[in-house]
Backbone as a printed PyTorch tensor [residue, N CA C, xyz], in Angstrom:
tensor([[[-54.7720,  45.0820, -47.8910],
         [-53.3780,  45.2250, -47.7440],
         [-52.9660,  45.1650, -46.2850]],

        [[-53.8350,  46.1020, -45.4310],
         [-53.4510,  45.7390, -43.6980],
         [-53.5790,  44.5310, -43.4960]],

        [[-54.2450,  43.4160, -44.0830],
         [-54.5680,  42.5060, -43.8890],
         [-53.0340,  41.3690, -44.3880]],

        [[-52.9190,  41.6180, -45.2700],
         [-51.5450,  40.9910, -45.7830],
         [-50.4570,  41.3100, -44.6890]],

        [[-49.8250,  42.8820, -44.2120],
         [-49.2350,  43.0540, -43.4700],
         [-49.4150,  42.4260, -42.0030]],

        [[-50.2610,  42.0370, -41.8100],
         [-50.4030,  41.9550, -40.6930],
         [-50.2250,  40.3570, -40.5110]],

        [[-50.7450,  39.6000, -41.4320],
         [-50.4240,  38.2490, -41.5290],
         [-48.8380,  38.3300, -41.3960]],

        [[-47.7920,  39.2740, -42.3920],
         [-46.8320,  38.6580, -42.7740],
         [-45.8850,  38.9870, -41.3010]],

        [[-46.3080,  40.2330, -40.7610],
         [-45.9400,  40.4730, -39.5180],
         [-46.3230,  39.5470, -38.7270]],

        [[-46.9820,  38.9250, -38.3550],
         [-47.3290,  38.1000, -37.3260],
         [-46.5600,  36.5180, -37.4740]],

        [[-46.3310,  35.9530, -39.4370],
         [-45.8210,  35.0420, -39.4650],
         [-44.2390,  35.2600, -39.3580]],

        [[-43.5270,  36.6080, -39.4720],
         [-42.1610,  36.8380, -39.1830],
         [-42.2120,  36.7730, -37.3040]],

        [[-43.0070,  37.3650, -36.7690],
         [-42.4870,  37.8290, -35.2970],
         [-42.7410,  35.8810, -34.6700]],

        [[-43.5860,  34.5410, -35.5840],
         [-43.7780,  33.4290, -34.9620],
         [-42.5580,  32.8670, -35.0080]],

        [[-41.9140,  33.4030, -36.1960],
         [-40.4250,  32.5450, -36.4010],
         [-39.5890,  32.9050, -35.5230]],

        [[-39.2710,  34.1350, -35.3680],
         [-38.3700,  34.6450, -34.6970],
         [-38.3920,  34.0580, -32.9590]],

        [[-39.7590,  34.0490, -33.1620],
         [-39.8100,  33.8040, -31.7170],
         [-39.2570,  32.1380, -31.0880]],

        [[-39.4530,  31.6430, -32.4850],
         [-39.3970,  29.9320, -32.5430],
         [-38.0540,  29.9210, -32.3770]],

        [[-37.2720,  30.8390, -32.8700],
         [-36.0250,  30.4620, -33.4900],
         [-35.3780,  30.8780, -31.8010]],

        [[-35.3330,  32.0520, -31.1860],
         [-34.8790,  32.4690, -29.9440],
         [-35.4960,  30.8910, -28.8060]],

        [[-36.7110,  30.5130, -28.9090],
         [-36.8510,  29.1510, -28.2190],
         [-36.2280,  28.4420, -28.2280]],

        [[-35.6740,  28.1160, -29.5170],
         [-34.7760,  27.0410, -30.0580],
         [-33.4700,  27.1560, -29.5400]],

        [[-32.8260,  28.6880, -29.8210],
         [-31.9810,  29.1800, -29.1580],
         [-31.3750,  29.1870, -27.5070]],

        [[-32.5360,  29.0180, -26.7970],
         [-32.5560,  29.3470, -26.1220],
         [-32.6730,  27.4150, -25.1580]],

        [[-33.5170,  26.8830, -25.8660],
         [-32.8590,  24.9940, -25.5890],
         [-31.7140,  24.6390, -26.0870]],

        [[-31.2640,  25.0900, -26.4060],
         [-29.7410,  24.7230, -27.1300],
         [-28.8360,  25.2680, -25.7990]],

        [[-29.3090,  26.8670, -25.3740],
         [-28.3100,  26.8070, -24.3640],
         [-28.9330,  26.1710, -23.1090]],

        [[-29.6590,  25.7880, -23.1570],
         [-30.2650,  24.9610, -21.5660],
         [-29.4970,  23.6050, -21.7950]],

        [[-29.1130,  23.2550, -22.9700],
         [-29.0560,  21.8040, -22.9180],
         [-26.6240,  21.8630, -22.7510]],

        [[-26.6350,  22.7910, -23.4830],
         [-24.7160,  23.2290, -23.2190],
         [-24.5550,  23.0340, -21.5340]],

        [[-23.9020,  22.3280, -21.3000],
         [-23.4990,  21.8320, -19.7090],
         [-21.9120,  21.6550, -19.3810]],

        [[-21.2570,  21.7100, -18.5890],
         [-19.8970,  21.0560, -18.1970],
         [-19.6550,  20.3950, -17.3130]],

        [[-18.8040,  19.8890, -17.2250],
         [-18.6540,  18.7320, -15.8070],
         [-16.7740,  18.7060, -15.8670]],

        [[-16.4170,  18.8790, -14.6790],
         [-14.9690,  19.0620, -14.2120],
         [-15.1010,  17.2290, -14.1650]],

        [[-14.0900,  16.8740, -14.5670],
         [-13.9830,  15.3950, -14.3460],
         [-12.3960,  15.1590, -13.2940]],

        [[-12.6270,  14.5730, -11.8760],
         [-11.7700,  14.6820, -11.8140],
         [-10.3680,  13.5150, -11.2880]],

        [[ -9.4020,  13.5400, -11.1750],
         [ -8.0320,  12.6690, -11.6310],
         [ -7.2390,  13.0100, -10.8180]],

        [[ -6.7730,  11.6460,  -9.5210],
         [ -5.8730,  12.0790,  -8.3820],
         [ -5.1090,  10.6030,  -8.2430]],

        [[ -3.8890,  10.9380,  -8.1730],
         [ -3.1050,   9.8980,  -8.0060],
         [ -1.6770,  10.6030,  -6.9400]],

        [[ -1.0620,   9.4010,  -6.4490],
         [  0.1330,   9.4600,  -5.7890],
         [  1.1980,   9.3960,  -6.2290]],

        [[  2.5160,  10.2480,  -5.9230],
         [  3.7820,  10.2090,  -6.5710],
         [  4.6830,   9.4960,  -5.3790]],

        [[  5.0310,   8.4520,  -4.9380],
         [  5.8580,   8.2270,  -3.6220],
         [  6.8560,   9.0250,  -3.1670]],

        [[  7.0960,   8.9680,  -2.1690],
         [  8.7920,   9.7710,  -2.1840],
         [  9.3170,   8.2490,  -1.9960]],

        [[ 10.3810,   8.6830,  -2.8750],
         [ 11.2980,   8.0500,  -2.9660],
         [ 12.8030,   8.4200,  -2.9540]],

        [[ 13.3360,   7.4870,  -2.6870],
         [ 15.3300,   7.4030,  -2.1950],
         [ 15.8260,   6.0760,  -2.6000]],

        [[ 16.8020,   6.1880,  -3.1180],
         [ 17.3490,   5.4640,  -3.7820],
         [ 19.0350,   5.2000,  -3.3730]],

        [[ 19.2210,   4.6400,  -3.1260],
         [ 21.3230,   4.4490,  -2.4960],
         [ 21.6610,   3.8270,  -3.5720]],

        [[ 23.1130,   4.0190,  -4.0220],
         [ 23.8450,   3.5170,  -5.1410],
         [ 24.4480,   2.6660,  -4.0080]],

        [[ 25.2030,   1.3220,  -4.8300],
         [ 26.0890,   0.4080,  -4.2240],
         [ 27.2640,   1.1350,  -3.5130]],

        [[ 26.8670,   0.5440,  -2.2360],
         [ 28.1380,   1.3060,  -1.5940],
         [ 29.4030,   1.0370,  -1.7540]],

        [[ 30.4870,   1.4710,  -1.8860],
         [ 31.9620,   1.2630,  -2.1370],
         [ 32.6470,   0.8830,  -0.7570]],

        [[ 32.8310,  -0.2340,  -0.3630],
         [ 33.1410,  -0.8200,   0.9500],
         [ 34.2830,   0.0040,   1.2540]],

        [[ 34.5550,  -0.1860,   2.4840],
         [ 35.9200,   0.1910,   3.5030],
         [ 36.0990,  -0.5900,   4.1120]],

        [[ 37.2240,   0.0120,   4.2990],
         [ 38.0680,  -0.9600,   5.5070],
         [ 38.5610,  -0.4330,   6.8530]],

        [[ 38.4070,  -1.4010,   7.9920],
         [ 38.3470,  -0.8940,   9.6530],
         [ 39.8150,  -1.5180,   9.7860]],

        [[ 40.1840,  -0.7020,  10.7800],
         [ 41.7770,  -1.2240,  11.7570],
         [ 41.1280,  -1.4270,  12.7150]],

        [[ 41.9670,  -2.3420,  13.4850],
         [ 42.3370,  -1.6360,  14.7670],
         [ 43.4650,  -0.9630,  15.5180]],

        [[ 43.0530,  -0.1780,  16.5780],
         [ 44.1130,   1.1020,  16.7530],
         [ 44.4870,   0.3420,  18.0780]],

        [[ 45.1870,   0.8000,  18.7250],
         [ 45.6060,   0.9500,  20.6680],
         [ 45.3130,   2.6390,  20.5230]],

        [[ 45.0380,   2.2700,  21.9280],
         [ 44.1530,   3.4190,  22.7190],
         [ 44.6820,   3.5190,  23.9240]],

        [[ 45.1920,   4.7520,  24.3150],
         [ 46.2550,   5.3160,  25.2040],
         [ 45.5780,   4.5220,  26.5650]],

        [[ 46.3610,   3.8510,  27.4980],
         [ 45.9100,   2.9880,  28.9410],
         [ 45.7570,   1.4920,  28.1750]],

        [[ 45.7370,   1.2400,  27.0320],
         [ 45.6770,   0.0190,  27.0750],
         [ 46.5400,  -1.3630,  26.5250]],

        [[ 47.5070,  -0.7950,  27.0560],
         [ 48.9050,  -1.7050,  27.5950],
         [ 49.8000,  -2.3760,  26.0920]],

        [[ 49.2840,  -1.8390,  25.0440],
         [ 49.6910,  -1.8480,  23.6830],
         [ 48.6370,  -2.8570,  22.6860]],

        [[ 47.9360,  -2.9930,  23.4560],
         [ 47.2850,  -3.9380,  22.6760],
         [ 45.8500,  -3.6350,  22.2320]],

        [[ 45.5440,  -3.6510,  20.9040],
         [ 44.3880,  -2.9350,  20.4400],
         [ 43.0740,  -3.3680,  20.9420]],

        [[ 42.0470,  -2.4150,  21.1280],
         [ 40.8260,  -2.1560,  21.8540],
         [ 40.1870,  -1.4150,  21.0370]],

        [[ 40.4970,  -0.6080,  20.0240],
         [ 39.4970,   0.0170,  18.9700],
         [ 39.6870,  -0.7800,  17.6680]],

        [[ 38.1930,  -0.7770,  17.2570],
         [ 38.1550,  -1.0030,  15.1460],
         [ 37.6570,  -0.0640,  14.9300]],

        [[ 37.9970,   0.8020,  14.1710],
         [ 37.9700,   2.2680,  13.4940],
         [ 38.2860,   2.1970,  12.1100]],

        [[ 37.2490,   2.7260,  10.7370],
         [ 37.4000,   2.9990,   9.3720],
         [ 38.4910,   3.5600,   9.1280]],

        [[ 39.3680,   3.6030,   8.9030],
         [ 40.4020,   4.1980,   7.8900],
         [ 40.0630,   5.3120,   7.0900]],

        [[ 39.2490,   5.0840,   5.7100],
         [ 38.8010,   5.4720,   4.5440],
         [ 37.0740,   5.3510,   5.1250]],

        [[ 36.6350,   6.5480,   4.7610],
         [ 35.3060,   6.2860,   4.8880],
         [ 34.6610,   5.4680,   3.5310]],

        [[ 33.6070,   4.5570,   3.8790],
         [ 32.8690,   3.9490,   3.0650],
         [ 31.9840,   5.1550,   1.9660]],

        [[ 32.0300,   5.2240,   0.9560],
         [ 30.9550,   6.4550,  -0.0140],
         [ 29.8810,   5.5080,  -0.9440]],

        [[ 28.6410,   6.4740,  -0.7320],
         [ 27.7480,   6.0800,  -1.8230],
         [ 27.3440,   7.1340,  -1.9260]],

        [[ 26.0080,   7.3170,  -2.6680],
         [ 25.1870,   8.2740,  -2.8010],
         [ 23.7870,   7.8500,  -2.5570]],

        [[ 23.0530,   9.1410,  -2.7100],
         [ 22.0260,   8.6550,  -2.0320],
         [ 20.8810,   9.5240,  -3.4200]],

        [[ 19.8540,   9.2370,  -3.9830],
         [ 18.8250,  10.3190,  -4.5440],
         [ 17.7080,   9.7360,  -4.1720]],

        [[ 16.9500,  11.2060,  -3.9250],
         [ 15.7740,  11.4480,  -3.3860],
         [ 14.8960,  12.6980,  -3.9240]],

        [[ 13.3270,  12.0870,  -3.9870],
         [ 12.9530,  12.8940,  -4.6870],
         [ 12.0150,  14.1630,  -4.2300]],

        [[ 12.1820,  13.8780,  -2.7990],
         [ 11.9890,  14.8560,  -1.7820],
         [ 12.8030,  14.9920,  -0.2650]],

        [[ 12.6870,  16.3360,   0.0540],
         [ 13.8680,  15.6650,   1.5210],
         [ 13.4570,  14.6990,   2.4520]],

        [[ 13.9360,  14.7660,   3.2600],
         [ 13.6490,  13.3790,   3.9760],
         [ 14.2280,  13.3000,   5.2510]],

        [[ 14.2780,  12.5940,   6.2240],
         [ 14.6060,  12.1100,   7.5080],
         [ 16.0800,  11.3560,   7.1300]],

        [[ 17.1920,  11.1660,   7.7900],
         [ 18.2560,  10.2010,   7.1630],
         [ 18.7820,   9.9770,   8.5020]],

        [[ 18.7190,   8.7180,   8.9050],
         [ 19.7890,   8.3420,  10.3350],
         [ 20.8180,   6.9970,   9.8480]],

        [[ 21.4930,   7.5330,  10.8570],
         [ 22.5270,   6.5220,  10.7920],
         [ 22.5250,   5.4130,  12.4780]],

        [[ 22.9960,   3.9190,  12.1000],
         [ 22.8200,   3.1880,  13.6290],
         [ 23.9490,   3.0680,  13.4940]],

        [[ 24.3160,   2.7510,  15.4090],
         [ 25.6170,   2.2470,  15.5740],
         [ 26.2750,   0.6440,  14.7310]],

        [[ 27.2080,   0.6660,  14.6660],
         [ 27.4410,  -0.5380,  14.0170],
         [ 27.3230,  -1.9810,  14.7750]],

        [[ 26.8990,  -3.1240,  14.0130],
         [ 26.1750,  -4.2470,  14.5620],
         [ 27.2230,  -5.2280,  13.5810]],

        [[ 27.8990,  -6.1180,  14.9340],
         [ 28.6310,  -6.8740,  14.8760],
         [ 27.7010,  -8.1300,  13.5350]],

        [[ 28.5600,  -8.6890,  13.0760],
         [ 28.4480,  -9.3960,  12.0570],
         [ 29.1700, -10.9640,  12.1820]],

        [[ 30.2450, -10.6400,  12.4610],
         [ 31.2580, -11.8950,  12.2490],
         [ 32.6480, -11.4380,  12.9560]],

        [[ 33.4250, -12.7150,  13.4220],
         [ 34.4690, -12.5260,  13.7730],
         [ 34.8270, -13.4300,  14.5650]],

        [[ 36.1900, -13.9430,  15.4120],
         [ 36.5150, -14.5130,  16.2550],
         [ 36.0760, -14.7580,  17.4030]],

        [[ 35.7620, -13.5960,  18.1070],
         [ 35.1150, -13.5570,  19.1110],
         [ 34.2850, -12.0350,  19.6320]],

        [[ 32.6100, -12.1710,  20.2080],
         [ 31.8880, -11.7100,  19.8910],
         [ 32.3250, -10.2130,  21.0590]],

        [[ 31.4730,  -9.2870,  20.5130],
         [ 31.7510,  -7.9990,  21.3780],
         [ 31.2850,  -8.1800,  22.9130]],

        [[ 32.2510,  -7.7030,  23.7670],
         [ 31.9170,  -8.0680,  25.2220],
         [ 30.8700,  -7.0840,  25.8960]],

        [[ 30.3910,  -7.4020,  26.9140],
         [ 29.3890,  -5.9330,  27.1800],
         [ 30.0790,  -4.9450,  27.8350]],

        [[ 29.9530,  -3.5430,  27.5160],
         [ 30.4940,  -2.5740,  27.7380],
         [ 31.4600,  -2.0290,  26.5140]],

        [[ 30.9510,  -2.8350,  25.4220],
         [ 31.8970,  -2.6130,  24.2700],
         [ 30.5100,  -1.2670,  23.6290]],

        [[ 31.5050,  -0.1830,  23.1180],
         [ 30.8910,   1.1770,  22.6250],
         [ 31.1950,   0.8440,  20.8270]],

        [[ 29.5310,   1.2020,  20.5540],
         [ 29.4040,   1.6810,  19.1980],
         [ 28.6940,   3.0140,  18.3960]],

        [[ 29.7880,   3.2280,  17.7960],
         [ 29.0560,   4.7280,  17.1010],
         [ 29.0600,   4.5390,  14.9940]],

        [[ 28.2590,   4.7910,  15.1060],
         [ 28.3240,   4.9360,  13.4530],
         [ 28.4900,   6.4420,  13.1900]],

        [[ 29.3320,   6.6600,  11.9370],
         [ 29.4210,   8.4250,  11.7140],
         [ 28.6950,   8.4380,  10.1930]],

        [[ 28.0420,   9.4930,   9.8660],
         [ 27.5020,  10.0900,   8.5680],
         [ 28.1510,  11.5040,   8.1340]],

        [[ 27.8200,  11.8710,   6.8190],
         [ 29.0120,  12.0950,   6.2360],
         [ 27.7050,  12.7850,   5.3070]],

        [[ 27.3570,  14.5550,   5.1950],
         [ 26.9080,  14.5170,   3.5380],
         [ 26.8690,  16.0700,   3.8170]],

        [[ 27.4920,  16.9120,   2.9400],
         [ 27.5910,  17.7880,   2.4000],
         [ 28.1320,  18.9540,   3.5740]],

        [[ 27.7330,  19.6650,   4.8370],
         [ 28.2850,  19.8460,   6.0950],
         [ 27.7710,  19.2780,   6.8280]],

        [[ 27.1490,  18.1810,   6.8310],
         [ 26.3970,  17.9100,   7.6590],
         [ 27.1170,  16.7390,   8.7140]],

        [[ 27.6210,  16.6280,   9.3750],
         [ 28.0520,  15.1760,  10.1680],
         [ 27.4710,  14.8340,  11.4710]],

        [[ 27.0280,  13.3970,  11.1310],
         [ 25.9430,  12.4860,  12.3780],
         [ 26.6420,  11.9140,  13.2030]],

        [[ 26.9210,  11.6390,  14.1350],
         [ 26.8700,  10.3540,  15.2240],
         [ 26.0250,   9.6590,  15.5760]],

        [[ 25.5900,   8.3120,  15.3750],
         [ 24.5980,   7.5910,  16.2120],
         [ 24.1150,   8.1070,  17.5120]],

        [[ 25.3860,   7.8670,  18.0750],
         [ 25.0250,   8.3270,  19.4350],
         [ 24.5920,  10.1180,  19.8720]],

        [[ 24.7410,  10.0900,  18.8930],
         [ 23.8100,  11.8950,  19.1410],
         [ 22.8560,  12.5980,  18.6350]],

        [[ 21.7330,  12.5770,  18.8920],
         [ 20.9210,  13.4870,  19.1010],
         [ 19.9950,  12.2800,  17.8410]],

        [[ 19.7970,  10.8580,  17.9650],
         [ 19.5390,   9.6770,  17.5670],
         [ 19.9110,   9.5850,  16.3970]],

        [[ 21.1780,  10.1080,  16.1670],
         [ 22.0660,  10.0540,  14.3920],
         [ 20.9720,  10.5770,  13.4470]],

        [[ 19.8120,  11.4700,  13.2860],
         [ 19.1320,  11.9730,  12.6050],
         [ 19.7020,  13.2750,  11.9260]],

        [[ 19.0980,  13.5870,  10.1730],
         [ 19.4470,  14.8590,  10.1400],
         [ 18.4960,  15.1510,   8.6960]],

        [[ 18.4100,  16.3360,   8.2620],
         [ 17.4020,  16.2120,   6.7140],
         [ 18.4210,  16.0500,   5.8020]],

        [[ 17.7770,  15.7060,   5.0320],
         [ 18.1900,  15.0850,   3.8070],
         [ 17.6580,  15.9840,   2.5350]],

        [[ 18.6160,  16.4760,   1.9360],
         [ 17.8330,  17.5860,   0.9640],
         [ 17.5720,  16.5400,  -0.5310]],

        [[ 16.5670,  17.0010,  -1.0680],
         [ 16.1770,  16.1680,  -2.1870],
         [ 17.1660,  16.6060,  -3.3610]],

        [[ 17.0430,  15.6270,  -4.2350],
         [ 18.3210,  15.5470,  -5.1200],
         [ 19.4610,  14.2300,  -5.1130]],

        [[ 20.3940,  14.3710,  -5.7910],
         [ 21.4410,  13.4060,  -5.4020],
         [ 22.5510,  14.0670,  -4.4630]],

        [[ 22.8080,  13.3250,  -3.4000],
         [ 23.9080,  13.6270,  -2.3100],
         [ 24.4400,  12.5040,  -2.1540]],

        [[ 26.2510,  12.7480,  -2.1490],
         [ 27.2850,  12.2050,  -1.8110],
         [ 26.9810,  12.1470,  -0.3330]],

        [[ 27.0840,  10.6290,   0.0500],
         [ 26.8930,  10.3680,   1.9900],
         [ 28.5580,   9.4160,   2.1110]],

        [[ 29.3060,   9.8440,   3.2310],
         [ 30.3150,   9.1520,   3.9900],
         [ 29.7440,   8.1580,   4.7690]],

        [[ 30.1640,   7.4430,   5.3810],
         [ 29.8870,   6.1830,   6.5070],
         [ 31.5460,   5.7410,   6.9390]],

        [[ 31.5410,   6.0480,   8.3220],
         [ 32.7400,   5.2980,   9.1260],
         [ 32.2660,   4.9730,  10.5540]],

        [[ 32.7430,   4.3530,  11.1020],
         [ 32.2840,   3.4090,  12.3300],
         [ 33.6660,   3.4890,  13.5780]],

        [[ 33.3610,   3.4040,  14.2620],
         [ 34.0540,   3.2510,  15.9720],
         [ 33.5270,   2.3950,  16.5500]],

        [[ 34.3380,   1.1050,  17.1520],
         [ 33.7410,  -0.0680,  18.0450],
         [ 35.0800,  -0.3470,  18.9770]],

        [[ 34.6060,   0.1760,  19.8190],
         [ 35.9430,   0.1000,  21.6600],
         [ 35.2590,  -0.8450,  22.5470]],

        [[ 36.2930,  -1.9520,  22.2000],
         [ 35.9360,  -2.8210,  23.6690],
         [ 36.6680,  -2.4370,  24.6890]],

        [[ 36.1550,  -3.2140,  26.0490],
         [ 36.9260,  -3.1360,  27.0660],
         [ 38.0740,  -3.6760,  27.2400]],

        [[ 38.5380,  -4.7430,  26.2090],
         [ 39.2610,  -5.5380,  26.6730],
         [ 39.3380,  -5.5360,  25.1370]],

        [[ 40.8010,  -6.5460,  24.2180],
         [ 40.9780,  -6.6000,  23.4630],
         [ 40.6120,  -7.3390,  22.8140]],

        [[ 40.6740,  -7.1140,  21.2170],
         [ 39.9400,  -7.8200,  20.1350],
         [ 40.9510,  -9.0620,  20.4970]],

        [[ 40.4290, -10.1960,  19.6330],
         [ 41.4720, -11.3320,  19.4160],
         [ 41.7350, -11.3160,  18.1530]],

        [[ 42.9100, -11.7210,  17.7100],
         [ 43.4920, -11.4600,  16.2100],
         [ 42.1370, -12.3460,  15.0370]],

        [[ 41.9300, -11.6600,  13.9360],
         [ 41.1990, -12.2920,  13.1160],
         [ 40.1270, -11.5020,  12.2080]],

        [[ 39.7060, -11.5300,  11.3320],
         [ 38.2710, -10.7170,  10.6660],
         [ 37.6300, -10.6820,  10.9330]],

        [[ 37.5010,  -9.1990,  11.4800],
         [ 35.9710,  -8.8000,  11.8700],
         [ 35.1130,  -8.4360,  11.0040]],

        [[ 34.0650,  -8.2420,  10.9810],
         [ 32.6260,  -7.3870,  10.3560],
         [ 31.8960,  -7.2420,  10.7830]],

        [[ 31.5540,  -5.7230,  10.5900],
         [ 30.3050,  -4.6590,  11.4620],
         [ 29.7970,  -4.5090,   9.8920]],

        [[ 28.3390,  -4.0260,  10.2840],
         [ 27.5540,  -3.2630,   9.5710],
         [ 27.2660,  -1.9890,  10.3480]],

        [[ 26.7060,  -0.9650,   9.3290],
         [ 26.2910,   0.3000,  10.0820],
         [ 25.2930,   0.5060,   8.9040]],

        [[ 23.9790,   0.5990,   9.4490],
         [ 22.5520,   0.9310,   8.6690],
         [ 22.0630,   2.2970,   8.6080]],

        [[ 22.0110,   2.5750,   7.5030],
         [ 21.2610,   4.1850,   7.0590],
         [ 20.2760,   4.3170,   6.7520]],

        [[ 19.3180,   4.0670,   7.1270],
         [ 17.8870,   4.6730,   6.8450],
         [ 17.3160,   6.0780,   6.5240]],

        [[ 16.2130,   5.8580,   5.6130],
         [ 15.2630,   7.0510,   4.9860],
         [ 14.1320,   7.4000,   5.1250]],

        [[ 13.6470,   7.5940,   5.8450],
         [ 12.1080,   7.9520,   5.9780],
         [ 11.8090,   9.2930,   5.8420]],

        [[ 10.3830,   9.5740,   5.2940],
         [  9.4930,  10.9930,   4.2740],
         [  9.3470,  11.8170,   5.6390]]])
């Protein structure tokens, strides 16, 4: 009978032991691996079609009645969305067309226009942030010669740039 027990003990404690081995390659062989996934979102800005304006020209006190400024009236509006803030300048305005071309010593300023914020070209290099989202932007322009326009249609541009 010790003899039986002892077999049957010895063939239970082989299994068990087989079975915890087994157990025990099963977890040697369970592994993970982080796999991993990187991509870029741009920043981006986007301007809606701008709604044109229109420039006069004014007389400017000393100059004998006869006009020497083109100045916006109505500021030009667009908008602008962006999907982070951003850098936003404005340039002075750059003659386009007209009768006759700007003389030297003729002054240009471009103005910006968005939420309190207002630019001059000529100051402080027409830069300002740009908060992300959609923002309503103004645009109007100032161009003073020395001497007077000659009657006829003019056109300036004034460029707004975006950079991250």
């Amino acid at each position: 009978m010790f003899y039986r027990l002892a077999l049957t003990s010895s063939l239970l404690l082989a299994s068990l032991s087989s079975v915890q081995a087994f157990a025990l390659d099963q977890a040697a062989l369970a592994q993970s691996v982080d796999v991993p996934f990187s991509g870029t979102v741009p920043v981006e800005a986007t301007f809606s079609s701008p709604a044109p304006s229109t420039a006069e020209p004014t007389i400017s006190r000393g100059s004998g009645g006869i006009p020497t400024k083109f100045e916006s009236q109505t500021p030009a509006s667009m908008g602008v969305q962006s999907n982070t803030s951003a850098t936003i300048s404005v340039s002075p305005p750059r003659f386009v067309s007209g009768p006759s071309a700007d003389p030297s010593g003729t002054t240009y300023i471009g103005f910006l226009k968005f939420g309190s914020t207002n630019l001059r070209s000529d100051v402080n290099g027409g830069s300002a942030t740009l908060p992300a989202g959609n923002t309503n932007l103004e645009v109007d322009l100032l161009v003073e010669r020395p001497v007077a326009f000659t009657p006829g249609i003019y056109t300036y541009v004034v460029t707004l740039t975006i950079a991250p």
